[in-house]
Steps between C-alpha positions, in 0.01 A plus 500: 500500500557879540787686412631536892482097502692484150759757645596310820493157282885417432542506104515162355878488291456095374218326496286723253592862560262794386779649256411174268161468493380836358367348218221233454762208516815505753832627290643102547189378319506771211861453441399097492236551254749722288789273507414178571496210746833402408667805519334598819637203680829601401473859583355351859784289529747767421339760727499259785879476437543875534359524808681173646843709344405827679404384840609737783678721276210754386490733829098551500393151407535233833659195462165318572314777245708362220505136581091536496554642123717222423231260630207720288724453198556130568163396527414676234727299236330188664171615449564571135686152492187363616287654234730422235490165630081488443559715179298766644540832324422854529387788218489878506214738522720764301155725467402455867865600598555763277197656609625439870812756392270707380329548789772544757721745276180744560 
């Protein structure tokens, strides 16, 4: 795509956005691998909650905006329930990341 098709493309706030997946692995996946399944599915859980609690009341963010967060957040606890259910775990690349850094604080 060039860059006049990327400007007139509406900037994607949930599913995904850009300003998380700078590095090799989206930010949700590297704080995973960091913390753990467990604690992920909690910290999905309780993020979903926030959102739920500030619906409507944070003037930029729509109503529907922040209900498709919730939903993001949601999903995302059941698909770590599910892999926690199969035992299916995730490790690291500390090198590859680090080197990641590296290269964007150039």
């Amino acid at each position: 795509m060039g860059d006049k098709q990327e400007q007139n493309k509406p900037y994607e706030m949930v599913n995904h956005p850009s300003h998380y997946n700078r590095y090799p692995i989206e930010a949700v996946e590297m704080a995973r691998r960091i913390w753990g399944d467990e604690a992920m599915y909690t910290a999905a859980q309780i993020t979903a909650f926030f959102y739920r609690m500030r619906l409507g009341l944070k003037p930029e963010n729509s109503v529907e905006q922040e209900l498709n967060k919730e939903t993001f957040w949601l999903n995302y606890a059941d698909k770590i329930a599910q892999d926690l259910s199969g035992k299916r775990r995730y490790s690291l690349d500390e090198d590859k990341l680090m080197k990641r850094i590296a290269e964007i604080k150039k």
